[in-house]
C-alpha positions as CSV (number, residue, x, y, z in Angstrom):
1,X,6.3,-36.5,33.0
2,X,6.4,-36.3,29.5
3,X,3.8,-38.7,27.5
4,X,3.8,-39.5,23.9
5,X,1.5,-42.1,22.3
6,X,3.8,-45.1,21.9
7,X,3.7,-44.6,18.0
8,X,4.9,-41.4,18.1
9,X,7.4,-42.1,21.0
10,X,8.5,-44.6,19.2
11,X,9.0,-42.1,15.8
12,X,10.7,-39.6,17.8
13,X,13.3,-42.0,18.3
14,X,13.4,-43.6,15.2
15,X,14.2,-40.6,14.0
16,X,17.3,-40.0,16.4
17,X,18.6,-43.8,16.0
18,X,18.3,-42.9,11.8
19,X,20.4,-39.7,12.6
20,X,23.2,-41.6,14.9
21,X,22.9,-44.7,11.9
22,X,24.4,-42.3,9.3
23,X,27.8,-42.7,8.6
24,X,29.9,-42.8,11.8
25,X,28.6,-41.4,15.1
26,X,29.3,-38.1,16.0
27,X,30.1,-36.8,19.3
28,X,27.3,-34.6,21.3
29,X,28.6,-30.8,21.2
30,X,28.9,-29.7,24.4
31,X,28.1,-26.2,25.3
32,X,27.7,-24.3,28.3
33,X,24.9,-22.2,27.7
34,X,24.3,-19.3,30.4
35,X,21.6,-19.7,33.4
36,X,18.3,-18.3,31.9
37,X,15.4,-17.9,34.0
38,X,12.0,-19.1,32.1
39,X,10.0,-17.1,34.2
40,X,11.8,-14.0,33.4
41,X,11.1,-13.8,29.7
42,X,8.2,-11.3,28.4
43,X,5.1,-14.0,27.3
44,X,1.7,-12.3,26.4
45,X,-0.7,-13.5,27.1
46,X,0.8,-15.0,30.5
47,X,0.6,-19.0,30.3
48,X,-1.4,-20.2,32.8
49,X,2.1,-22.1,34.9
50,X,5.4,-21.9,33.8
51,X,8.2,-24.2,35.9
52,X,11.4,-22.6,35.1
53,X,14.7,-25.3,35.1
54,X,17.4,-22.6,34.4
55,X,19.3,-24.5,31.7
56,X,19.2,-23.7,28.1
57,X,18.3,-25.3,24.6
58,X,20.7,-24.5,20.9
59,X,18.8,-23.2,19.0
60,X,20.8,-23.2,15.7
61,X,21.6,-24.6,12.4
62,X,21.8,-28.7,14.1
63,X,18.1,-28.2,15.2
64,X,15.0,-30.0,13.4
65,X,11.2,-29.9,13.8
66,X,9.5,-33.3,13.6
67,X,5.7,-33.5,13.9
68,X,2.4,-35.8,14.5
69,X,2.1,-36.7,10.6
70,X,-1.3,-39.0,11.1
71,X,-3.1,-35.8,12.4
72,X,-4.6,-33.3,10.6
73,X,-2.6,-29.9,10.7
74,X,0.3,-30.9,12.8
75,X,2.8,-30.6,10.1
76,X,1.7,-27.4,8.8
77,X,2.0,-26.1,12.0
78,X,5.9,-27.2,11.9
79,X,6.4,-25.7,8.4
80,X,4.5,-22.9,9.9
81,X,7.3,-22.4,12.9
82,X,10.3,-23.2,10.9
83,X,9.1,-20.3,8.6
84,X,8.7,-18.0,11.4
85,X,12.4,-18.9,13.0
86,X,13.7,-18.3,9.5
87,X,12.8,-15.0,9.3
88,X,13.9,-14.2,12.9
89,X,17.1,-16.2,12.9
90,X,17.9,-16.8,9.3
91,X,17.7,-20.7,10.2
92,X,16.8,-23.0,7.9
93,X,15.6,-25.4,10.6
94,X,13.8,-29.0,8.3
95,X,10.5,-30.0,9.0
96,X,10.1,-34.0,9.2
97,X,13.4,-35.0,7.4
98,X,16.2,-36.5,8.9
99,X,18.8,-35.8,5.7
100,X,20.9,-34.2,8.0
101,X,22.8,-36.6,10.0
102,X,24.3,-33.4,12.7
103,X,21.1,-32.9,14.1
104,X,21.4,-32.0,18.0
105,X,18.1,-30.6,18.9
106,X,14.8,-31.7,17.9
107,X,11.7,-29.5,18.3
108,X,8.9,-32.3,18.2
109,X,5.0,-31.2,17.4
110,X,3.1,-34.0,19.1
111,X,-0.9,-34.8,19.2
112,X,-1.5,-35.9,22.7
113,X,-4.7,-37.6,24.1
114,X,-3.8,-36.9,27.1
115,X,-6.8,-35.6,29.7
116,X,-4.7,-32.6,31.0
117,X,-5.3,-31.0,28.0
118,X,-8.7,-29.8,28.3
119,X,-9.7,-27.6,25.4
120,X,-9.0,-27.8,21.8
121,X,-6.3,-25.1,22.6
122,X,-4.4,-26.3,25.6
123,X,-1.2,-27.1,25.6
124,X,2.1,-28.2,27.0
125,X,5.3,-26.8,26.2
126,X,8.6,-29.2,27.5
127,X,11.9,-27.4,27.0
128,X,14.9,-29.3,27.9
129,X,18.3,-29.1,27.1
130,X,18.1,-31.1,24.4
131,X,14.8,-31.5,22.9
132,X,11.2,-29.2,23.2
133,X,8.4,-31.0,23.1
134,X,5.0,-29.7,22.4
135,X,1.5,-31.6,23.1
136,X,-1.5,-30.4,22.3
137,X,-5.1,-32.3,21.3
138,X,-5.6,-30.4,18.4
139,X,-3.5,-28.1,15.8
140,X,-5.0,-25.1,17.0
141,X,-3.6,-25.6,20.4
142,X,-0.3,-26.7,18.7
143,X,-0.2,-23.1,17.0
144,X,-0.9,-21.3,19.9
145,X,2.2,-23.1,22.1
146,X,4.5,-22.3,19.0
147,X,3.5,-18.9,19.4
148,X,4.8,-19.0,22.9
149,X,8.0,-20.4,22.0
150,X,8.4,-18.0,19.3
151,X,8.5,-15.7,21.9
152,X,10.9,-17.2,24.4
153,X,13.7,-16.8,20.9
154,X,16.1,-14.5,21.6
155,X,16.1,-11.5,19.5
156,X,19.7,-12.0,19.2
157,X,21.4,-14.9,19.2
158,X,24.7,-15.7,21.3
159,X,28.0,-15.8,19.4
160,X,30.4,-16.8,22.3
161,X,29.4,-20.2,22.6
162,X,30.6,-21.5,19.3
163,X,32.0,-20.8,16.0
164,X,28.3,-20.3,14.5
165,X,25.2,-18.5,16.5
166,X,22.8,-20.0,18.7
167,X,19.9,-18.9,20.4
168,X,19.7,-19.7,23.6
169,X,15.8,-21.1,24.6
170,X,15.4,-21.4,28.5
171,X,14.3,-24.5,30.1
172,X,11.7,-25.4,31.9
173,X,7.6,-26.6,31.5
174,X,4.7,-24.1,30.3
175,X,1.1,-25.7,30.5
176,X,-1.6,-23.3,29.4
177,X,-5.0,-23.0,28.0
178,X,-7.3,-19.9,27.6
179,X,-9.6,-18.3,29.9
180,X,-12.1,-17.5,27.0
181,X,-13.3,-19.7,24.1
182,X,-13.6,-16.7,21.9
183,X,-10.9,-13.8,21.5
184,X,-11.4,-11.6,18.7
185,X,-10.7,-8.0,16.8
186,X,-13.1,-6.8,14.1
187,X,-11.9,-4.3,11.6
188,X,-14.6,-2.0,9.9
189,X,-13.7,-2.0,6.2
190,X,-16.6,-0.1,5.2
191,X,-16.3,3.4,6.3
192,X,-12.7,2.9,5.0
193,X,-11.5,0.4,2.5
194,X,-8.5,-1.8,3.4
195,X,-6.4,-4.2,1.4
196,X,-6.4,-8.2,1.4
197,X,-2.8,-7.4,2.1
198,X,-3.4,-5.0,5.0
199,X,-5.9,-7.8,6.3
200,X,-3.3,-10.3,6.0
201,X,-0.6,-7.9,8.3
202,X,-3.3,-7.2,10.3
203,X,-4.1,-11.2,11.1
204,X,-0.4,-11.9,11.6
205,X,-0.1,-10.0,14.8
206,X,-3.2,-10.6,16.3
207,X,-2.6,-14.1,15.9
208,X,1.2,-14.1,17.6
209,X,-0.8,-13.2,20.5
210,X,-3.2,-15.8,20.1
211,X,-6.4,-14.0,18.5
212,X,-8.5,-16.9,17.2
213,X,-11.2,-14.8,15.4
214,X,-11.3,-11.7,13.3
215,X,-14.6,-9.7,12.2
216,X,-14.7,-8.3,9.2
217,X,-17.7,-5.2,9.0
218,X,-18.6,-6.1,5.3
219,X,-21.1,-2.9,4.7
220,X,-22.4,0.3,6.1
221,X,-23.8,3.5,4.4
222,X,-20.9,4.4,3.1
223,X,-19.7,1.0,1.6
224,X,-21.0,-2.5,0.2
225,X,-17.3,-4.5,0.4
226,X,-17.6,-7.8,-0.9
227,X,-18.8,-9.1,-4.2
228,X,-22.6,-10.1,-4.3
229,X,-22.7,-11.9,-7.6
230,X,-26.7,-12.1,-7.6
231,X,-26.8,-8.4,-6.6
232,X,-23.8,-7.2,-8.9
233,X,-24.4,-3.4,-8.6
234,X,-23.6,-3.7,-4.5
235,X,-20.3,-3.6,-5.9
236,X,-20.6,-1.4,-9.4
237,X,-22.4,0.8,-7.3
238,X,-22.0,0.7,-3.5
239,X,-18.8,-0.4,-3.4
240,X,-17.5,3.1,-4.8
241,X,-17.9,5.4,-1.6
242,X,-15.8,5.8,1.5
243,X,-15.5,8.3,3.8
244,X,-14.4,11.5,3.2
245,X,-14.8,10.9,-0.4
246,X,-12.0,8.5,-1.3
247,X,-12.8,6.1,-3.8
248,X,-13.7,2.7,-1.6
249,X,-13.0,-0.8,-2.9
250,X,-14.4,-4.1,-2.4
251,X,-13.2,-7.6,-2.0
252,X,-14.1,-10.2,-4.8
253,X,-15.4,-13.9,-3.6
254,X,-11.9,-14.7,-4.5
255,X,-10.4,-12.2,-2.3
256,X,-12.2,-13.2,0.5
257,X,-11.3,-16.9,0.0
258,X,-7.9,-15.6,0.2
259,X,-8.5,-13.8,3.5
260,X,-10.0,-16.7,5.1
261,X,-7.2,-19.3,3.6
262,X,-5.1,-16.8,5.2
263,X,-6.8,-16.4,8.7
264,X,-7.0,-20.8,8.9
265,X,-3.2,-20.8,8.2
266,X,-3.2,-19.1,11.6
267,X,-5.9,-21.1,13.3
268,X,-8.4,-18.1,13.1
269,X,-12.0,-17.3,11.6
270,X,-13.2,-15.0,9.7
271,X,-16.9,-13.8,10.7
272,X,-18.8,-11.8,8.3
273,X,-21.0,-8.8,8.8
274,X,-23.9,-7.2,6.9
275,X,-24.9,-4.8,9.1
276,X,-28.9,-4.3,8.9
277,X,-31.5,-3.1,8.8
278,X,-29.8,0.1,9.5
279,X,-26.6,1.3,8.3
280,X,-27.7,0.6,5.0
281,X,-27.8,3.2,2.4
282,X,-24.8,2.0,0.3
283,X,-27.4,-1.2,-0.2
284,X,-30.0,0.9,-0.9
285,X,-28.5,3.4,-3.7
286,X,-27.1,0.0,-5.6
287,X,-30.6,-1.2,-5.2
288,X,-33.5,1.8,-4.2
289,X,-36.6,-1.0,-4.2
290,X,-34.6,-2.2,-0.5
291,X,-35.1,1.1,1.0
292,X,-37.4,1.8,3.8
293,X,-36.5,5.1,5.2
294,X,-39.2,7.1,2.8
295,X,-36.2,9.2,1.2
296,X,-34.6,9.8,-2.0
297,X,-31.1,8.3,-1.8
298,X,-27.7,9.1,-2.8
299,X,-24.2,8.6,-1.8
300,X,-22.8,8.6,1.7
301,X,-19.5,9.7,2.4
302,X,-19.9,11.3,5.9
303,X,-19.9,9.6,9.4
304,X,-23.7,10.3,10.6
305,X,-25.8,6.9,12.1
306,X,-29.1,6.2,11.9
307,X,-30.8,7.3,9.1
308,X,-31.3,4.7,7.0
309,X,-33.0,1.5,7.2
310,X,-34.3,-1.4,5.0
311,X,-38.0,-2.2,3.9
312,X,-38.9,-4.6,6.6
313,X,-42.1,-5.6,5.2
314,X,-41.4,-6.3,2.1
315,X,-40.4,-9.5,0.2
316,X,-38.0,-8.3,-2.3
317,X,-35.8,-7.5,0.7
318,X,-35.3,-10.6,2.5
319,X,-34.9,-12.3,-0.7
320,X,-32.0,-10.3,-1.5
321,X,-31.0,-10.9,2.1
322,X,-31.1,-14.8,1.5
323,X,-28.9,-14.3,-1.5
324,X,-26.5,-12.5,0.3
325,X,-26.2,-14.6,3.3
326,X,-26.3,-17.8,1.0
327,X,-23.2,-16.7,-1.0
328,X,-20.9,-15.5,1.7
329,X,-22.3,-18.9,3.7
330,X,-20.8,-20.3,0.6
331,X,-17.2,-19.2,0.8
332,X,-17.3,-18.4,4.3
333,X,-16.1,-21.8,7.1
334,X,-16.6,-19.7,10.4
335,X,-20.1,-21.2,12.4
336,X,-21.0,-17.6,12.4
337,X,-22.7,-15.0,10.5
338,X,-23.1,-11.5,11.7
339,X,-25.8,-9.1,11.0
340,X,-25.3,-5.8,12.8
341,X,-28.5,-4.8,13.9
342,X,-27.3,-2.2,15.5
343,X,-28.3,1.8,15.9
344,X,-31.1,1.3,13.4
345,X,-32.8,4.6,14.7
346,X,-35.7,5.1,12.2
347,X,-36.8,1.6,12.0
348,X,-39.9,1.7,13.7
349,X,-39.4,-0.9,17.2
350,X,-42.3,-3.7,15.7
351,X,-40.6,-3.7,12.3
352,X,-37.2,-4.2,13.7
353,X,-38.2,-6.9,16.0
354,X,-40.0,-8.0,12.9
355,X,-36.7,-7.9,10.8
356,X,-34.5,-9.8,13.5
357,X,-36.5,-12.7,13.7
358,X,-36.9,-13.4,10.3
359,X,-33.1,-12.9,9.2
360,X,-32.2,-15.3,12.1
361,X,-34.0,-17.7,10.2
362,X,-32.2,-17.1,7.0
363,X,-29.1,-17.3,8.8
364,X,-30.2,-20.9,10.3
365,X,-31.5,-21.8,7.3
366,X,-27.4,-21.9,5.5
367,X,-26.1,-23.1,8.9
368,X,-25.2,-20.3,10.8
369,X,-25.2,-19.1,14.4
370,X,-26.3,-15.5,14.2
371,X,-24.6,-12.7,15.8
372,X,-26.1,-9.6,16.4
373,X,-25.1,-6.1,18.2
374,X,-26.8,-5.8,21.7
375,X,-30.0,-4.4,20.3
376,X,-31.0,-7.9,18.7
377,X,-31.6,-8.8,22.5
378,X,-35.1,-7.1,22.0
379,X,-36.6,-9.3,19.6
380,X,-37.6,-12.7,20.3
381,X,-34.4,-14.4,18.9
382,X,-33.3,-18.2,19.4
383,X,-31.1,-19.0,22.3
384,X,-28.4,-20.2,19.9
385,X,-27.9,-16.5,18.6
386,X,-25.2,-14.4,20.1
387,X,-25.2,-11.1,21.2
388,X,-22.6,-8.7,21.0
389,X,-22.5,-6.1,23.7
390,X,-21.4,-3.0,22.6
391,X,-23.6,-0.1,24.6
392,X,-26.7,-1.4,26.4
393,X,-26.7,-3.3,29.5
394,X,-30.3,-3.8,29.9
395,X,-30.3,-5.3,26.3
396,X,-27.2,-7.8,27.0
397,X,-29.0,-8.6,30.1
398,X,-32.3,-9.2,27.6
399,X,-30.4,-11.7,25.7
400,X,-28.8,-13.6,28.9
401,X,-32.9,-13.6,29.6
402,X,-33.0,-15.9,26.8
403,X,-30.3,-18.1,27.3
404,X,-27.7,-16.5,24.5
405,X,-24.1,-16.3,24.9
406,X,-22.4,-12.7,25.0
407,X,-19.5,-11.5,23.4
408,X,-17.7,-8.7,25.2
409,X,-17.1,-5.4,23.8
410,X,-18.0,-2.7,25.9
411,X,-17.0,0.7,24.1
412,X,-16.3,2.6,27.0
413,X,-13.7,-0.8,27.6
414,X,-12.9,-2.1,24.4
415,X,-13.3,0.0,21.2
416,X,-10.3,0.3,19.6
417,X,-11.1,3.2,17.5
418,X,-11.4,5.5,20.8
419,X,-8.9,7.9,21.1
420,X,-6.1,7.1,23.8
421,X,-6.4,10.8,25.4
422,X,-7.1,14.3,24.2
423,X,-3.9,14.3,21.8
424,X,-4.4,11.0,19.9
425,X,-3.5,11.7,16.4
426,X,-6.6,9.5,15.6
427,X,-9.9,8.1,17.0
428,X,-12.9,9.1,18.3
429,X,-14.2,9.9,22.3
430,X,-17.2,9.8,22.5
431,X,-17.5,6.7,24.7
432,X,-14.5,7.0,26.2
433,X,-10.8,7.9,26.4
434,X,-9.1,4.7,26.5
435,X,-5.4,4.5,27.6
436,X,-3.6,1.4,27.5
437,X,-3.8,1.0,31.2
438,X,-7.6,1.8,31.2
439,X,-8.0,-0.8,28.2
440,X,-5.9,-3.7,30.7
441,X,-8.2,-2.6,33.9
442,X,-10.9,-4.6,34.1
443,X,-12.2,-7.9,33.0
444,X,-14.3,-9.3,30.8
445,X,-15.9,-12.0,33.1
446,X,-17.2,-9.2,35.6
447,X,-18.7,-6.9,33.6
448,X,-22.1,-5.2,34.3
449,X,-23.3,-8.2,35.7
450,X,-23.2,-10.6,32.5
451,X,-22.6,-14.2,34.1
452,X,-19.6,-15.9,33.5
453,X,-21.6,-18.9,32.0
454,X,-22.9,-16.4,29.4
455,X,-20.0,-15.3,28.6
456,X,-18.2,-16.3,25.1
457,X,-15.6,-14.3,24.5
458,X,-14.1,-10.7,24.1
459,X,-14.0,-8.8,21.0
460,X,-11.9,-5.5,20.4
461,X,-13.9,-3.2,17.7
462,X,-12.1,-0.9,15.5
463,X,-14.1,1.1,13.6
464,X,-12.6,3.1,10.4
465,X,-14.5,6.4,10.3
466,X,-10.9,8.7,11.2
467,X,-8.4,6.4,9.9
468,X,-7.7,5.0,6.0
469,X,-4.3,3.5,5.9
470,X,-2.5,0.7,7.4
471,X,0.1,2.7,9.7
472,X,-3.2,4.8,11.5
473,X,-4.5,1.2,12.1
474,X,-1.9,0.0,13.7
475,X,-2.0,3.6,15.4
476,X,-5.1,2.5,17.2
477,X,-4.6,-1.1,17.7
478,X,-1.1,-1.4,19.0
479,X,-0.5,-1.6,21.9
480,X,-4.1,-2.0,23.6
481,X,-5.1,-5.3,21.1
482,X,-2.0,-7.0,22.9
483,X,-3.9,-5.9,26.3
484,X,-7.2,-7.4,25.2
485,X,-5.2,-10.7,23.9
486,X,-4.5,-11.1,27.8
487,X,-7.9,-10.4,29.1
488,X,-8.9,-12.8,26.6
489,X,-6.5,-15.8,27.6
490,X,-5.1,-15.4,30.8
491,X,-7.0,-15.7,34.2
492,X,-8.0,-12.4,36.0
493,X,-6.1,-13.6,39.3
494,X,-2.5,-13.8,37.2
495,X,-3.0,-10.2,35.4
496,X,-1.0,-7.2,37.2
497,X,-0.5,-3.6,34.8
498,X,2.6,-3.4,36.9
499,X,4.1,-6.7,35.4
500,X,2.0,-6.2,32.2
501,X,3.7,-2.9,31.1
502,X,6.9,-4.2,31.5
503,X,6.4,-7.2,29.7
504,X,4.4,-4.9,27.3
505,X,7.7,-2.8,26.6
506,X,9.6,-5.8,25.6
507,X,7.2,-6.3,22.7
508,X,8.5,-3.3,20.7
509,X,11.2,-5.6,19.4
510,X,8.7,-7.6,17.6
511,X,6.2,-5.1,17.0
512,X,9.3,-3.0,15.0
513,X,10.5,-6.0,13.1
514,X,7.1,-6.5,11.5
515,X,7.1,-2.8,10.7
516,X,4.1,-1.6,12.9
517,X,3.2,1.4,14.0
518,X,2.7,1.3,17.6
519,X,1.8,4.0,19.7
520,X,4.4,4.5,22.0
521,X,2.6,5.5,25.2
522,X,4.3,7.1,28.2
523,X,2.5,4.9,30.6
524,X,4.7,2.4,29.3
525,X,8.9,1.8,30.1
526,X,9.6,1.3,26.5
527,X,13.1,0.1,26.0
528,X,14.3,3.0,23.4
529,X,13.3,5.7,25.4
């Protein structure tokens, strides 16, 4: 049964009583739509249930989207939609407006209290013949079941059913909710420098299959990235490397406002990292008194790891650190801040553990939740700081120790810069070869022993070091970040490679009308071969 507060029951209808009260009632078109089976049509992630009906909804030029309008987000997310069907159909569907009095089906956006819904992104998805109805607690979870129904759209729409197209919509109930609380991808913009617009691309597909965070790796030894404007040579002077000697780039505070305006339109976070102590020599040349490492410095434009590190004993350095941290705290709404931490091979063990513990303070101190790579697990850190398992077991299992939560991203599972076999045009291998089957296989809630309870979310790394353009990103991420949006959402018992790939092969229409290129693997039964 379908429940609506009474206030916005009662709207719904309103509207539909103002539609028939214009001018003189008009007849119900009747169509015969074809039997379509909901349980047929290619969903990643896979909802949770889906109850197919085997009728169909019009969608076409009578349809309308009305929304919750007394809670925050709900219209945005029904301008959001209507924008999206636009540019698949051409539609001009109106968002809260009842000026046309033809209106057949309404699409209605509704905040729900009900308890069925039991995390901020649950929802319920209603499609009847007549009307789809979406209910959802928060916007979030409104935004993630109108990226479902954007992908129950035809790609096509029918034209023997009238004089004017419709796409046919099948029927039935999807309730659904995620598996993890946290379901991420971090792009490493320092080795290699990419656009706000290559961000923004980047963000629109990870969120169509229901990504709600995205990691930005804001500095390594070969690039500072984002505008420091109490340390203004990280940017005159760090920001001017890359690898292989291109000429880098950086984000202004303004540019990343713009990133994370972007990512909240889509109901995801940014989460900033300053990787350190190590992986810090693009800090040190802007500024030489922060270096620690005993060396003269210059420029570094190769792909080495390890040899520098920060003074971790003296002053000057942690205030600079609380400078940083304080201005991207500033312009920066996720709960999290991230500060590498990891491979940090010639900081002596006591200074590191030294270094941890004191930034975790600073990152407490302007409201953050630290995260850190797996190595953080060795110092005595709070057990509100999150570790990010990357490479060490024993450390992940260090941090469980202390009662931290764990986000998942084994490399031999999860890296996205690792090369999908021996004849990958890109990536690396040197944890793995990962295939697209390989990076489906396994599960992030039974890995190495991390208990479930632990357990935050999954996190898909890409790293830039052999790739500097858009198209050899997408190379790398597409097709195994829609994989990891599954392992990330759906529950293990409901995942099958068998029925993946195939629903996995019907993505390529979307994937190729948003211009990305995927790598077409053979273990896939992609439709154009």
């Amino acid at each position: 049964m379908i429940k609506l507060p009474i206030t916005r029951f009662l709207l719904f209808f309103v509207a539909i009583g103002i539609l028939v009260s214009c001018g003189e009632e008009k007849k119900k078109r009747q169509l015969s739509l074809p039997k379509t089976d909901l349980k047929t049509v290619s969903i990643i992630p896979l909802p949770q249930k889906v109850i197919a009906t085997e009728t169909g909804f019009a969608l076409d030029k009578f349809s309308a989207i009305f929304t919750t309008e007394t809670a925050n987000g709900f219209a945005e997310v029904g301008a959001f939609l209507s924008e999206k069907i636009q540019g698949k159909t051409n539609l001009d569907i109106a968002v809260n407006s009842v000026q046309n009095d033809s209106l057949e089906g309404i699409i209605y956006i509704n905040r729900s209290d009900s308890l069925e819904l039991e995390t901020p992104e649950s929802y319920q998805l209603y499609i009847r013949s007549d009307s789809i109805i979406i209910n959802s607690n928060s916007a979030a979870g409104a935004f993630r079941a109108v990226q479902t129904l954007r992908q129950l759209i035809p790609e096509t729409a029918n034209d023997t059913l009238a004089d004017y197209p419709i796409w046919a919509i099948p029927t039935g109930k999807i309730v659904d909710a995620p598996s993890l609380a946290y379901r991420g991808a971090m792009l490493d913009v320092a080795r290699h420098f990419f656009s706000v617009a290559d961000v923004k691309k980047f963000i629109d597909v990870l969120a169509y299959y229901k990504y709600n965070g995205l990691h930005l790796h804001l500095s390594d030894d070969q690039g500072w990235r984002i505008e420091i404007k109490s340390w203004p040579k990280l940017t005159e002077i760090g920001a001017s490397t890359e690898v292989g000697g291109e000429s880098g780039g950086f984000y202004t505070q303004e540019d990343f406002k713009e990133i994370v305006a972007y990512a909240k339109k889509h109901h995801m976070m940014i989460i900033p990292e300053i990787d350190m102590p190590g992986h810090t020599n693009a800090a040190s040349v802007s500024y030489p008194i922060l270096n620690g490492n005993g060396k003269t410095l210059k420029p570094y434009e190769g792909t080495r790891v390890g040899f520098s590190t920060f003074d971790t004993r003296k002053d000057t350095v942690y205030a600079f650190i609380d400078d940083v941290v304080r201005e991207i705290a500033e312009i920066s709404p996720s709960p999290y801040f991230h500060i590498g931490g990891d491979e940090s091979h010639v900081t002596k063990k006591k200074d590191y553990i030294h270094f941890v513990e004191k930034v975790e303070k600073i990152v407490q101190k302007h409201e953050k939740r630290m995260i850190g790579w797996d190595e953080i697990g060795t110092a005595d850190v709070d057990s509100s700081s999150i570790s990010q398992f990357w490479s060490s077991t024993e450390n992940a299992k260090l941090a469980v120790a202390k009662g931290m939560q764990i986000i998942m991203s084994p490399a031999k599972k999860a890296y996205l810069d690792m090369q999908y076999d021996s004849l990958s045009k890109h990536g690396l291998h040197w944890a793995a070869f990962i295939p697209v089957d390989t990076a489906y296989n396994w599960s992030p809630k039974a890995y190495e022993g991390i208990p479930e309870k632990n357990i935050l979310g999954l996190e898909a790394p890409l790293w830039s070091e052999t790739i500097s353009t858009i198209s050899e990103l997408e190379y790398l991420a597409f097709p195994r970040a829609i994989g990891y949006a599954e392992l990330g959402w759906t529950p293990k018992e409901l995942r099958n490679w068998d029925t993946y790939k195939k629903r996995l092969a019907d993505q390529e229409y979307y994937l190729k009308r948003m211009n990305v290129n995927y790598y077409e693997s053979a273990l896939v039964p992609w439709k154009d071969e």
